[in-house]
N, C-alpha and C positions, 0 to 999 in steps of 0.2 A: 504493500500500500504506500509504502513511503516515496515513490515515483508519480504519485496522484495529483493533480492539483488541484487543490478545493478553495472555489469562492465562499467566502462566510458574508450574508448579508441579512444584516437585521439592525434596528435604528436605536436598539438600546445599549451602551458602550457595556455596563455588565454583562448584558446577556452575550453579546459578543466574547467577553474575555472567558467567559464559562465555557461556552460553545468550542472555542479554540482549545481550550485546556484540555477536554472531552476527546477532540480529536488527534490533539499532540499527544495523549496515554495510548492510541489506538494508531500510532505509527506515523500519520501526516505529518509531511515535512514541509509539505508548501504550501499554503494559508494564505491569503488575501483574502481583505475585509473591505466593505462598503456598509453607508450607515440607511442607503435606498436603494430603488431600483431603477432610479435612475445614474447614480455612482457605478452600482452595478454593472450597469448596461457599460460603460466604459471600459470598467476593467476589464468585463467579461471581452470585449472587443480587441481590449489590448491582449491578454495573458490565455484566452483562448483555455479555460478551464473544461476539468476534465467533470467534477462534480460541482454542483452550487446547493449550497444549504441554504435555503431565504425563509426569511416570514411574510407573510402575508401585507396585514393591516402596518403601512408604512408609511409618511409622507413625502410630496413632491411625487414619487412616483409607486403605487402600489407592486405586492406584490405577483397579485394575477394578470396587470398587465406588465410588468417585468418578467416574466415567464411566458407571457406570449409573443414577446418583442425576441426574446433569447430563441426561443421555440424559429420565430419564422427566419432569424439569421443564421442559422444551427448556430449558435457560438458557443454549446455546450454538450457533453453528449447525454449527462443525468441529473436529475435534479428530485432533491429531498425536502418537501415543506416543512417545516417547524411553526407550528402556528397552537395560539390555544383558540380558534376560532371552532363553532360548531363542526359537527363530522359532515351534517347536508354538505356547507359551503366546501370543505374538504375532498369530497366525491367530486364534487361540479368543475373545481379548479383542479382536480388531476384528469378530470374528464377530457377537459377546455385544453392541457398542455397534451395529453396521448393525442386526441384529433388534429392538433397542430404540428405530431410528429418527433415530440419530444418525449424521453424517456422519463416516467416519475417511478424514482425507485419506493418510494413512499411517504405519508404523511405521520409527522411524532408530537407529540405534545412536549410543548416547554416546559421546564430543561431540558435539555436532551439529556437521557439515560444513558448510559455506554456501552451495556448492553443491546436496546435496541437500535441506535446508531451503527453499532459493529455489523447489527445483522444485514443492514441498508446498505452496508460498503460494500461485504461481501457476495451478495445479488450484482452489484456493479461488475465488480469482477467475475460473475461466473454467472453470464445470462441463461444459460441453461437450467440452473440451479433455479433461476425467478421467475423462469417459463413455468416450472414443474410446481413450486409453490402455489403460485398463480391460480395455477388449474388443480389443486388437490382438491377433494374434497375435506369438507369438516366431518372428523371423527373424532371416536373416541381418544384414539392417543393421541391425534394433535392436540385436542384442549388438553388433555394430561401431560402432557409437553408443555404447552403454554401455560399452564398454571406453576409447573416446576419452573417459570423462569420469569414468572412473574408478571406475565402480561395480563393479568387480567385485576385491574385497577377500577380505582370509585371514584367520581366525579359529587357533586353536591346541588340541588336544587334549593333555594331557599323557600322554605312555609313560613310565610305571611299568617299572624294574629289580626285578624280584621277589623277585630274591633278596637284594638290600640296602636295599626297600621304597622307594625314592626316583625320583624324575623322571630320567633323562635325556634325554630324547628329547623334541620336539611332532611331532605330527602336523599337518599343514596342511590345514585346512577350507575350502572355497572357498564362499564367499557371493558375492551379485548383491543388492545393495542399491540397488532398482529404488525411485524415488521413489512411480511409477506400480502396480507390485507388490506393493510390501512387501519382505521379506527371501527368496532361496529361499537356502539353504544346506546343503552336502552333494552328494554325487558323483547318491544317487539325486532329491534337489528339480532337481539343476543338467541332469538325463540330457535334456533335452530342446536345452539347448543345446549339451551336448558334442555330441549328435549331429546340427550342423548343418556346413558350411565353414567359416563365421567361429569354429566352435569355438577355432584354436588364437589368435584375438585377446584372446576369455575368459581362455584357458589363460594366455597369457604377461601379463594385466593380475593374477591370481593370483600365479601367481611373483614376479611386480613387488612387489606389495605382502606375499610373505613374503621375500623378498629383505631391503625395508626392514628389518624385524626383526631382520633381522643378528644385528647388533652387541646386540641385549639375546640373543640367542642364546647367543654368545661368551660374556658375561658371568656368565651362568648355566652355561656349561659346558654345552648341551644340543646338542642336532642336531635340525634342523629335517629335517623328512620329508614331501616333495612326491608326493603319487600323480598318476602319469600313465596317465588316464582311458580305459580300454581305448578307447572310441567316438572317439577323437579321433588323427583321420586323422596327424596333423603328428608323432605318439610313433614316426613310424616316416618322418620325412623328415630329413634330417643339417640341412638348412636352421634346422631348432628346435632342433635339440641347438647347433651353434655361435650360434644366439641366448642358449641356455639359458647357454651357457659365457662369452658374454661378459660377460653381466647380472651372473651370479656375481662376475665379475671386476671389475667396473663399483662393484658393492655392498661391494666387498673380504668376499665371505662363502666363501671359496672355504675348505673343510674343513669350513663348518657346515652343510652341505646334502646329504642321502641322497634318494636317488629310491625309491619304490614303483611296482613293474612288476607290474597287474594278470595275475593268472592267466589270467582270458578272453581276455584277448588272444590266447593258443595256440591257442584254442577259434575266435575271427574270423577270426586270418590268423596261422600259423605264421608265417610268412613274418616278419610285421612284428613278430610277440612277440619270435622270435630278433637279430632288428635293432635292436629296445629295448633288450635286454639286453645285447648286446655291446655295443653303444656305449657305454652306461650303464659297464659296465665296462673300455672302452678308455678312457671320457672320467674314469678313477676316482672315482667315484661311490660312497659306503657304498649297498650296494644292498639292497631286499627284494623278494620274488614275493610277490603279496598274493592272497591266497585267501580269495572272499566265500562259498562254495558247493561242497559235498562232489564232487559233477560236478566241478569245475574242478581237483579234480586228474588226473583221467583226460584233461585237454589238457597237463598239466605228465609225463605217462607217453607223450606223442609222440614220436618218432623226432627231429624239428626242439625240441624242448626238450629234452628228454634230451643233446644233442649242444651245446647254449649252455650249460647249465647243468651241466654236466661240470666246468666250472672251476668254484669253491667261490662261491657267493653268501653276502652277509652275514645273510642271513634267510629264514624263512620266515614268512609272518605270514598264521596262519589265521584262520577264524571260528571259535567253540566248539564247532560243527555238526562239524565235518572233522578233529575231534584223532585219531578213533579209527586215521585212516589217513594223518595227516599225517608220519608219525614216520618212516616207512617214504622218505619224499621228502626228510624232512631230515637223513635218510644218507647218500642217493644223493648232494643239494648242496652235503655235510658244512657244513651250515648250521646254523645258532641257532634255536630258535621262537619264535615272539611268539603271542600271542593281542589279535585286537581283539573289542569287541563282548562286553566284559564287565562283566556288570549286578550280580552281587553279589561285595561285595567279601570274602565266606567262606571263596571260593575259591579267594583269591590266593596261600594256604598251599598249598593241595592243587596247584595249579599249578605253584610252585616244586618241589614232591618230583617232580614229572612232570617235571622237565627242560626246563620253558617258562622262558624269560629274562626278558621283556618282557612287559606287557599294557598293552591299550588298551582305554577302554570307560567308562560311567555312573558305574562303582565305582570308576573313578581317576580321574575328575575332566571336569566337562563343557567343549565348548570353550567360549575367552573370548578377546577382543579383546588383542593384542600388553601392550596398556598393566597392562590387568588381571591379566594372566598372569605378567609381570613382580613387578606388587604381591602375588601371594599368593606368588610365589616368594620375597619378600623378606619377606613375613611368618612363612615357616615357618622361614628362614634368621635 
């Protein structure tokens, strides 16, 4: 690798000096930096690199039209995003560089890890190797692979208190930050691996790394909120709950962690929804029943939920789809409502007069990596 030349361009002088350090442990010898993409475009015109590392959101010159300007002059031959921008726009701009004939070896989330870095270099060198990634399929031992190596990481949603307009709560996002992939992130990108066996090795490398976050949890005074993924067989084996309870204990996070127990679940297997739930609640758990889909409360009106959730849960947390008849269930579980899956924030008045607590959603805030989430916390504080 040490014959490579790698452009570094990103407009923050740390994130750069990080960046550089990342890839000087990993052999690079030749480094040129720009603080845009439009600097870029120069260098890249003068030095004719082999790789360019960019961020996206940049001024003077972005960095999805500096990767289409690079793209139409070939002035490179591959290129790795480093962006903490959503996974949508991440798909779209490695779309946007592949149709224009440029190689995107992949997209990473800031910092750059050195592990997933290493694996983006290594694809460069041995296209073969990227061809065949590319095109695997998702199995059992890839995700058992990726969870031994750490990729599959938490992101944070902030829950909105409605009626005192403030954060207390994340939500926990589950990302698979697959060298070979890209980013998938969320319950519906990840449904392919929850619903494999190795699911609950995804599951608990997730936890693992909302776990970590602890401690800036505490700090902020919020609760982290874990949804266990109806498709994933282990929500309903005691074997993951006493892993789930040690990890806790292990992390010292024990009171800043609430579980979300999807509604479908009553709808797959009674059986194992009412075994989530009690546990959840013998294991004291701030708990919610999460409802994506107006159906799904007619699994939460079964004879085997009706009879778990007789004792009071802390939530109900609908989509905006299913308010008309959620109210009706959150009498029966003399429960609180939440709302996720809200996109204008107009509403959040008319929500509160309706006797919603919490919302979740676009209009309170998108998720963002542990670190980031922290820093806006401390910017509004």
């Amino acid at each position: 690798m040490g014959s490579l030349h790698i452009l570094l361009v990103d407009d923050h002088d740390f994130t750069r000096s990080l960046h550089r350090r990342v890839l000087t442990e990993l052999g690079a010898s030749t480094i040129t930096e720009a603080r845009d993409g439009e600097e870029a475009l120069t260098r890249a015109r003068a030095d004719r690199p082999d790789i360019v590392v960019t961020d996206l959101n940049m001024p003077t010159m972005d960095g999805m039209t500096f990767i289409s300007r690079l793209a139409q002059e070939r002035l490179a031959d591959s290129v790795i995003i480093a962006s903490g921008l959503a996974p949508g726009v991440l798909r779209a701009v490695e779309a946007m560089a592949v149709a224009s004939g440029i190689r995107v070896l992949g997209a990473l989330e800031k910092p750059l890890r050195r592990d997933a870095l290493a694996s983006l270099l290594f694809l460069h060198e041995n296209p073969t190797a990227a061809s065949e990634a590319a095109s695997a399929e998702i199995d059992g031992a890839l995700v058992e692979r990726a969870a031994e190596l750490g990729q599959f990481r938490a992101w944070y949603a902030p829950v909105l208190d409605v009626a005192f307009m403030r954060t207390v709560a994340a939500e926990v996002v589950p990302r698979w930050e697959s060298p070979e992939r890209g980013v998938l992130t969320g319950e519906a990108e990840l449904a392919p691996v929850f619903a494999l066996d190795a699911a609950p090795a995804a599951l608990r490398g997730v936890v693992t790394a909302a776990l970590g976050a602890g401690g800036l949890w505490q700090q902020m005074g919020w609760t982290g909120v874990v949804t266990m993924p109806s498709a994933v067989s282990a929500v309903s084996e005691p074997g993951f709950w006493d892993w789930m309870a040690g990890a806790i204990r292990h992390h010292g996070a024990n009171g800043t962690v609430a579980l979300a127990v999807e509604a479908s679940l009553f709808a797959r297997d009674p059986a194992r929804g009412a075994f989530a739930v009690a546990r959840a609640m013998m294991d004291g758990y701030f708990l919610t029943v999460r409802v994506n889909a107006p159906e799904e409360l007619d699994a939460l009106a079964s004879a085997a939920a009706c009879n778990v959730l007789c004792c009071p849960a802390a939530w109900l947390d609908a989509d905006r789809r299913s308010m008309d008849r959620v109210y009706e269930f959150a009498s029966r579980m003399s429960a609180e409502i939440g709302v996720h899956g809200v996109h204008d924030a107009s509403v959040l008045g008319r929500l509160a007069r309706q006797s919603v607590r919490r919302a979740q959603g676009p209009a309170v805030g998108r998720p963002a990596s542990a670190a980031e989430t922290y820093d806006t916390h401390l910017a509004k504080h």
